[in-house]
Steps between C-alpha positions, in 0.01 A plus 500: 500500500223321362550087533289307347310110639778308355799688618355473853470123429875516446606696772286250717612182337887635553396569890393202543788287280747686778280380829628213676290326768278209494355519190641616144292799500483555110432088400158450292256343664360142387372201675816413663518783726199608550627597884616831331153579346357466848813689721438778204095536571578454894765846425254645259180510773742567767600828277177576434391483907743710617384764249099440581659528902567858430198594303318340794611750738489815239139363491480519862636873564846330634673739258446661149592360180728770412684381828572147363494520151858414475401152735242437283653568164836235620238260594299542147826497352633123650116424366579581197868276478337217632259519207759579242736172661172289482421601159848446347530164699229390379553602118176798517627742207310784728403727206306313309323367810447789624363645143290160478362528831390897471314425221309216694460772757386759239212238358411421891457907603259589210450834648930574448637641207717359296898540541664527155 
């Protein structure tokens, strides 16, 4: 089943509407609670350690990366829904961004061929 950037978006965005805690996890993000923009970076880097944790000790002969590519991919993974929860809080239509910034990246690496 192929899903597509914006169905994900969904699927996140109803998630979220259904968690309950301290926050409203699916509320944009503006100048008045800018606490969520920060607890959502803090979760984001946190994510992102945890993976880098277990490519340090691949890196260090600790184990193989066959042996915790199902860690690392979950870890990736929360990455990844941090980024998509920071993007729709903060109104980033990810598509065009992303098409917008890979075309910044295509002028920067001359030596890269184009992507049609």
């Amino acid at each position: 089943m192929l899903v597509d950037i914006k169905s994900i978006i969904e699927k996140q965005k109803l998630f979220d509407s259904m968690h309950k805690g301290n926050f409203n996890w699916d509320e944009p993000i503006n100048e008045s609670n800018l606490n969520m923009l920060q607890y959502l970076i803090i979760c984001t880097l946190g994510e992102l350690g945890e993976a880098s944790n277990i490519v340090k000790k691949v890196v260090r002969g600790d184990c193989s990366l066959e042996d915790v590519s199902t860690d690392l991919s979950e870890e990736i993974i929360d990455v990844f829904i941090y980024v998509i929860k920071l993007a729709y809080q903060l109104n980033i239509d990810i598509e065009s961004e992303f098409l917008k910034k890979l075309k910044k990246n295509e002028s920067r690496f001359k030596n890269y061929e184009r992507i049609e």
